[in-house]
N, C-alpha and C positions, 0 to 999 in steps of 0.2 A: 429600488428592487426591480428586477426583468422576471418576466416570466414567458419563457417559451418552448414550444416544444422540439425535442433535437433529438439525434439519432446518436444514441450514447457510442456507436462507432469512432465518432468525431471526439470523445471526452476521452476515451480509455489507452490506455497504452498499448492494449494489444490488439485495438483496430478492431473487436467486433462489438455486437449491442446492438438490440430495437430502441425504438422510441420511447420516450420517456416528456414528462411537464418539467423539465428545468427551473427552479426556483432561485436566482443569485442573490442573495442576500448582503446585504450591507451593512446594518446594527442591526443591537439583539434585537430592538422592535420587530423589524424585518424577519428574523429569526425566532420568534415568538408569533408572530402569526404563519411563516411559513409550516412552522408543526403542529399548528391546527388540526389536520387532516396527517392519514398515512404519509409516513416519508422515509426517505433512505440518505445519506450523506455521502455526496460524491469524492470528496477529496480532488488528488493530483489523477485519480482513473486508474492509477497502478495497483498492481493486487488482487484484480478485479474481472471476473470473468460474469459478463450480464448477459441474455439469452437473446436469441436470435427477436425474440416475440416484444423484447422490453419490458418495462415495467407497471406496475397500474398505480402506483405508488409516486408523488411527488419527491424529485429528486432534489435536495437542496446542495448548492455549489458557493463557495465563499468569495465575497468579495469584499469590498468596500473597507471598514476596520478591521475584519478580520485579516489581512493582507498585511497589516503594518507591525512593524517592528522596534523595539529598542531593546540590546543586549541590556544597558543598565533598568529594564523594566521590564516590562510585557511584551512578549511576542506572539502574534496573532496565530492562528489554528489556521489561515492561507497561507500563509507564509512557505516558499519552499526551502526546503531541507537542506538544500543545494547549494544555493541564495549564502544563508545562514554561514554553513560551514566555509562558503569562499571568502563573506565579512570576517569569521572568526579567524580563519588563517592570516588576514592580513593586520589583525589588532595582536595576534600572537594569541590567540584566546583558545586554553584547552576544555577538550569536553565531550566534540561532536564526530570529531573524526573516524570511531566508530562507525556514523554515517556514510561515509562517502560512496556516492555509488547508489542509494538511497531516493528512487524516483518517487520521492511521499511529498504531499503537502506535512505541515507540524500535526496536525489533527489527528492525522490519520497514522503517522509516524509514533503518538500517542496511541490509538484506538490498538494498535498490533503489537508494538514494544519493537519497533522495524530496527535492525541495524546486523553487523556481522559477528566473525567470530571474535572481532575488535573492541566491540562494545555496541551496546543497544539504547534507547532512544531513555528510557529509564533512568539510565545512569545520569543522565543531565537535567534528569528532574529537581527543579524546587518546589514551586505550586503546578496546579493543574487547573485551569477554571473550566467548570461544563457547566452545559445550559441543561437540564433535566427538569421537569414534573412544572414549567411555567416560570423559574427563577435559574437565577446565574448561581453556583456555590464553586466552591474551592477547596481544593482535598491537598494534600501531602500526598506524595508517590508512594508511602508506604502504604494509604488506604486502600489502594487503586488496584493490589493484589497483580502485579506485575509480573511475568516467567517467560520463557522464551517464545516467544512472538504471540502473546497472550496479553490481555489485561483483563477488568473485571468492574470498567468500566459500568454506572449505572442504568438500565435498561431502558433503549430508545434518547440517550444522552447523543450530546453535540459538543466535541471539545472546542472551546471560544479561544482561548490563551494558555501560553504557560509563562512562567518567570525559569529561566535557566539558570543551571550550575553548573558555570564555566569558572577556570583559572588561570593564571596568567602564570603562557608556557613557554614563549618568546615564539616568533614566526615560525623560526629555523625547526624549533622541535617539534613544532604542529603540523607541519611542509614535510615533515620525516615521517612522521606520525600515515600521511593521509595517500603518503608514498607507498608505502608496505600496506597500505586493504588496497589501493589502487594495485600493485603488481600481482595481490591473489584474485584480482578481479578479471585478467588480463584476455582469461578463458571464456569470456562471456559472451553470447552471440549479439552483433547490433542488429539484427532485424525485429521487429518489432515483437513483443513479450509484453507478460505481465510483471515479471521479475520470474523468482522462484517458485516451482508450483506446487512443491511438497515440503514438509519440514523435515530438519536433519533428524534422523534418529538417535535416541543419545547415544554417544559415543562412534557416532559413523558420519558419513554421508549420505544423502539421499539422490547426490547426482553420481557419487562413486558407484552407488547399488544399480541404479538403472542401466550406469557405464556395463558393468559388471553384469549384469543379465541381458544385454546384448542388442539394449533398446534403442541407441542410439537412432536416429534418421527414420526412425518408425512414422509413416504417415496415412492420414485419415483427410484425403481431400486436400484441403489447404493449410494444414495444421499440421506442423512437423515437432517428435522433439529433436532440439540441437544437435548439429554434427558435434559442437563447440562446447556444451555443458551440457550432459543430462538431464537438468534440473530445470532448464527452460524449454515452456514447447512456445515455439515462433508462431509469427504468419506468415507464411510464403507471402502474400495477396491475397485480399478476398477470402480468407478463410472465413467460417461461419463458429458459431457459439456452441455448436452440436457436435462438429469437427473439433474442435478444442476438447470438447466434454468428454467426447468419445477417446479421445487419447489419455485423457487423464484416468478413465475407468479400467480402460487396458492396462496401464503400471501398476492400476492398484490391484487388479488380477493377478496378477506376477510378484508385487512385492508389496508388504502390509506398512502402507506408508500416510501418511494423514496428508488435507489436502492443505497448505499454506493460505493461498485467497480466497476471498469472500466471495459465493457466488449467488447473483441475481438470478431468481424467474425461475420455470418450471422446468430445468435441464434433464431433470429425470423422466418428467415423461413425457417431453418431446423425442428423446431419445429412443425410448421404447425399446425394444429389442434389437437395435443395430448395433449394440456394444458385443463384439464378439472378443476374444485372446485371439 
């Protein structure tokens, strides 16, 4: 097990975040005394908007077993999403392709129910194993209380593994399969993000609506949302966790939209009244 301290800037996908105590954990030993004390579960970073200030909370990050994999078994909560779906395409193995596009470690791709309008992270559930309350246990997806990028996961848990339910589709029709979320993906910005920062509204879009109320290119500093998709606000460079935040408060001024990622640390009231429309 490492333990150090780092600037969650370097861990997230969307490039911002204070400092935090890094904890990589190895086995559940590792895992079992890392949650000794407060802690928060880092994941692949994606999803994830942490504050300018950091955290005061140990952050745990997976390594070691948790990282390993076998379709015909257990696969580990590091494990990435990505990884996964490029082995299952090539055994022909259907299930995940839903995924594609999908910047999650397994855990976390768990912890939200992440996937598109293809399918989501759930559907390929068999077991679930989490670490909770000092012991490992294992649930069925149907306990887990699963809905659109929702779960009901147990309070202060750690997803360790899952066992998959995948089917044998042949290459061809999984390569087709992962074709079509890839060509509705096509719109997405590559500068750095967290992914999606709002959830779709039933029956709508949440980047058609912003498209649609004229939000596009709207910027706060170094924090833009996309020319490219509504639904993502980038980082120019350099943007900061306030500037993020602040853009995010502005749409929800404008359109009553919920926010998709998990956010760290006191963004509200470092904010303070800089949030104007």
């Amino acid at each position: 097990m490492k333990v150090e301290r780092l600037p969650l800037s370097k861990l997230t996908t969307l490039g911002v975040g204070g400092p935090a105590e890094v904890w990589t954990v190895e086995t559940p030993e590792d895992l079992a005394r890392a949650t000794e004390a407060p802690y928060r579960v880092l994941g692949n970073g994606s999803n994830l908007l942490v504050a300018d200030a950091g955290v005061p909370e140990r952050v745990i990050a997976l390594g070691g077993v948790f990282k390993e994999w076998d379709f015909a078994g257990w696969v580990g909560a590091g494990a990435l999403v990505s990884t996964l779906l490029l082995k299952s395409a090539r055994l022909g193995l259907g299930g995940l392709e839903g995924l594609h596009g999908v910047p999650a470690q397994v855990g976390g791709a768990v912890k939200m129910n992440a996937g598109t309008r293809f399918g989501e992270m759930a559907d390929a559930l068999e077991l679930v194993e989490i670490f909770h309350d000092g012991a490992l246990h294992v649930y069925r997806p149907e306990e887990l209380g699963f809905s659109y990028r929702h779960s009901a996961l147990p309070p202060g848990s750690v997803v360790t593994r899952v066992r998959l339910r995948l089917r044998e589709a042949g290459e061809e029709a999984v390569r087709a399969k992962i074709a079509l979320v890839d060509a509705a993906r096509k719109g997405q910005p590559k500068k750095k993000s967290a992914g999606c920062a709002f959830k779709n509204p039933a029956g709508d879009s949440a980047g058609r609506l912003i498209d649609r109320a004229g939000l596009k290119g709207l910027t706060v500093g170094r924090a833009m949302i996309s020319h490219e998709h509504g639904n993502f606000i980038v980082n120019l460079g350099g943007a900061t966790a306030r500037e993020v935040y602040a853009l995010l408060r502005q749409v929800q001024q404008v359109l009553p939209l919920e926010v998709e990622w998990e956010i760290w640390g006191e963004l509200e009231a470092e904010l303070g009244e800089e949030v104007v429309a």
